[in-house]
N, C-alpha and C positions, 0 to 999 in steps of 0.2 A: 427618657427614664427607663431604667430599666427595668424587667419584669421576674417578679421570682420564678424560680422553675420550677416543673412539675416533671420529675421523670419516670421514667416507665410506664408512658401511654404509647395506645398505641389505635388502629382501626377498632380491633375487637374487644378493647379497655370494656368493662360492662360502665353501661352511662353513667348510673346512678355512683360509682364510685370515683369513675374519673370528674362527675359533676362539682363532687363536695370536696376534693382534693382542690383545682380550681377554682374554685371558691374561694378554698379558706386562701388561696397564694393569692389572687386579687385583694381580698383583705387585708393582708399582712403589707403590699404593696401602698394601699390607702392609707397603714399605721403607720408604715417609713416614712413615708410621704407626709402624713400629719405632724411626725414628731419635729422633721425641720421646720415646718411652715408653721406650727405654734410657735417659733423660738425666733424667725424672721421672715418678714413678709417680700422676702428679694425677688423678682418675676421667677428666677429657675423651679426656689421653689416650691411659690405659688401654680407654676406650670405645672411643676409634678406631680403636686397632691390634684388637680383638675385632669390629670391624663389618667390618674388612678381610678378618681371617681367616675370618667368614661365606663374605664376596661371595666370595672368593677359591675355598673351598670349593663353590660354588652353580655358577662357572664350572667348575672342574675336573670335577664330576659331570655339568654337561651336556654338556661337550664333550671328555673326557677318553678317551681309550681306557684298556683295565686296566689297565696300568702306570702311568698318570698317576694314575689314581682310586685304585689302590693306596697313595699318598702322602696321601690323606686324614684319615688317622688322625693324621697328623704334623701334619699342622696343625691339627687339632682337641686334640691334645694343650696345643698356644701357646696355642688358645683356652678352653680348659678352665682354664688358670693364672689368662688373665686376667680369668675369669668370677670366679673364686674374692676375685681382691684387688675386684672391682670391687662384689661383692656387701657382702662388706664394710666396705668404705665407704660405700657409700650405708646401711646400717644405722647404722654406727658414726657419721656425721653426723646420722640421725633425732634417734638417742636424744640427744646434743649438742643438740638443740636444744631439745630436752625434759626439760632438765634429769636426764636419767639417766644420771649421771655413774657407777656402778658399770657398768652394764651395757652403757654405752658401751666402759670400759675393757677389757671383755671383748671385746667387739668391736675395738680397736685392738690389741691382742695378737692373736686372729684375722689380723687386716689386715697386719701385721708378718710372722707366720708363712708366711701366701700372698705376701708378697713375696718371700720367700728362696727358695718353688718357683718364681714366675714369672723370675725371675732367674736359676737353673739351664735352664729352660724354654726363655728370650729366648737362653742360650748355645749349648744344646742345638742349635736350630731355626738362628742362623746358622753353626754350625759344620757341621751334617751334615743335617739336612733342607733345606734352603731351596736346597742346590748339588745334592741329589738333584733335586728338582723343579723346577729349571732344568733341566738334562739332559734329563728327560721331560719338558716343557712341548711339544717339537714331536711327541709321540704323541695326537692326535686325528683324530678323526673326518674323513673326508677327501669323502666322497660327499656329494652334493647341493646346496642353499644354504642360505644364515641362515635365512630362513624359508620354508624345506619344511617337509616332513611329519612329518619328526621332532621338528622344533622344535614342531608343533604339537601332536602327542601328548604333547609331553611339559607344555605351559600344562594343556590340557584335562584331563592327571593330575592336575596342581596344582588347577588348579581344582575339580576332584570332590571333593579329598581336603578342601580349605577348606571346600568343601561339606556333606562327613559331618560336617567336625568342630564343623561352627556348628550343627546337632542337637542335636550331645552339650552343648555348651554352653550352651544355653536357660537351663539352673537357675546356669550361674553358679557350677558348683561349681568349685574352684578347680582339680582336676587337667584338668580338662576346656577349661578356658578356655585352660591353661596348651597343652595341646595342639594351641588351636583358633591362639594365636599363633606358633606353634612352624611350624603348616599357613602361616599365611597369612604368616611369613617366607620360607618357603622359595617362595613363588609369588611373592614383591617381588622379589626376589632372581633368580631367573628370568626376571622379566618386565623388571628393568631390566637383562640380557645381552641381551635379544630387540626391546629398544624399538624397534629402528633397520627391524625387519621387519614389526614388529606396531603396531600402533594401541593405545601403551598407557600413553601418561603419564599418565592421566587415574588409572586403575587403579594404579599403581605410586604415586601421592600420595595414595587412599583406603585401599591396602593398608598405607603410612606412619601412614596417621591410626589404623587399626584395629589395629596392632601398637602404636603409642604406648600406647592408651587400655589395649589387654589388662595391658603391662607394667605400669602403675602398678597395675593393679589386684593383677598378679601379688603387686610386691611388698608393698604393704600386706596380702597374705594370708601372706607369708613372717615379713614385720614381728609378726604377730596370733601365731602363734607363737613369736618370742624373746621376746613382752614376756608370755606368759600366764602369769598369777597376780597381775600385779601390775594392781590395778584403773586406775588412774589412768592406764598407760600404755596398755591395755584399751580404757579411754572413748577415746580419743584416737584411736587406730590406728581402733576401727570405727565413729568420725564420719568422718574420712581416706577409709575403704572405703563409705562409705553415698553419700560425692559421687562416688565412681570406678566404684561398679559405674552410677549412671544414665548417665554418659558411657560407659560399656563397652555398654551394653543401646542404648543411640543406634548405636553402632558395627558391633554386631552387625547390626542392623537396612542398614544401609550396606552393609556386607560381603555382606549375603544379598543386596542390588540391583546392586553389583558383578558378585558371581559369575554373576547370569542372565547379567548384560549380557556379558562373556564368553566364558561358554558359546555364545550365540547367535553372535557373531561371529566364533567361535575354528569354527563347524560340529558 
């Protein structure tokens, strides 16, 4: 999805103004994003109003004062629905294609039932979260600039944390990897708030490439569980997982040369 733009930032943007500019374009991003997914609930997008309410979240946390960051939870609750129909789906179309018409149908009853949360959810969020968090959208951070000192403690957090959690995932085990994407979302996400101060497109297209590779992997480990016991969809799923972990162990290896490259330049 794409993301609205905010132009004319820069390092020495004063925070407090480039904060609420960003802002308000993450918000507007979650309103594109809501207007299709009120109208049909097809994965792209459902994917997109869920990527919105990421980035939207990722802004709010960096530049949010308590009351803004407080509102958090609300929109992680929009995204929580639409993770549920989106999972779903992409399940409910595997087993579709592989001829697992029971257990697909179990999967579309699933998919059906997350739709009637997300649609209490979608009402929910425009009737009473989404005019809360307009109101608090101009409580941020007011000291310093785009990219001061804050802003760079807080990459160099992201980056540490990307950092432990590519360790823990070397074996590949699945909660770990699951983790290590979870880490290196919330550093993309970050780093494309801060591009305009930092030197980082390079990094926010390899952090892209390395969340792709984790996700698929995730889900074909999520897949290895709905279909266990039945061999034939078994064989399938860990041929599916045998070509995603060598793209995931490429990525890794990426991610680990990233992270230097950042840490050095970030001080």
């Amino acid at each position: 999805m794409r993301r609205a733009k905010v132009a004319n930032l820069d390092a020495d943007t004063p925070l407090a103004a480039a904060a609420e500019r960003l802002l308000h374009a993450r918000i507007a991003d979650v309103r594109a994003a809501e207007a299709v997914a009120a109208r049909r609930f097809d994965p792209d997008a459902v994917h997109d109003l869920r990527v919105a309410c990421r980035r939207l979240r990722a802004a709010m946390k960096l530049f949010g004062k308590k009351p803004l960051r407080a509102l958090d939870a609300a929109v992680e609750r929009l995204q929580d629905a639409l993770g549920e129909v989106r999972d779903a789906q992409l399940q409910e179309r595997w087993l579709r294609s592989h001829r697992a018409v029971k257990l697909a149908a179990g999967q579309d009853r699933k998919e059906r039932r997350a739709e009637a949360r997300l649609r209490q959810a979608l009402a929910f969020w425009t009737r009473r979260s989404e005019p809360r968090l307009l109101l608090a959208l101009p409580r941020v951070h007011a000291g310093g600039r785009l990219g001061g000192s804050r802003a760079r403690r807080r990459l160099r957090t992201r980056v540490k944390r990307v950092e432990g959690a590519l360790e823990d995932a070397r074996s590949l085990d699945p909660r770990k990897t699951h983790a290590l994407r979870i880490a290196a979302k919330k550093l993309r996400y970050d780093a494309e708030l801060l591009k305009d101060a930092f030197d980082l497109s390079a990094a926010i297209a390899g952090l892209a490439k390395g969340q792709d590779a984790l996700g698929e992997l995730h889900d074909s480990d999520v897949r290895l569980e709905l279909v266990r016991g039945n061999s034939r969809l078994e064989l399938a799923v860990r041929g599916e997982r045998a070509r995603r972990v060598a793209a995931a162990r490429r990525e890794l290896r990426n991610l680990s040369r990233l992270c230097s490259r950042l840490r050095s330049s970030l001080g």
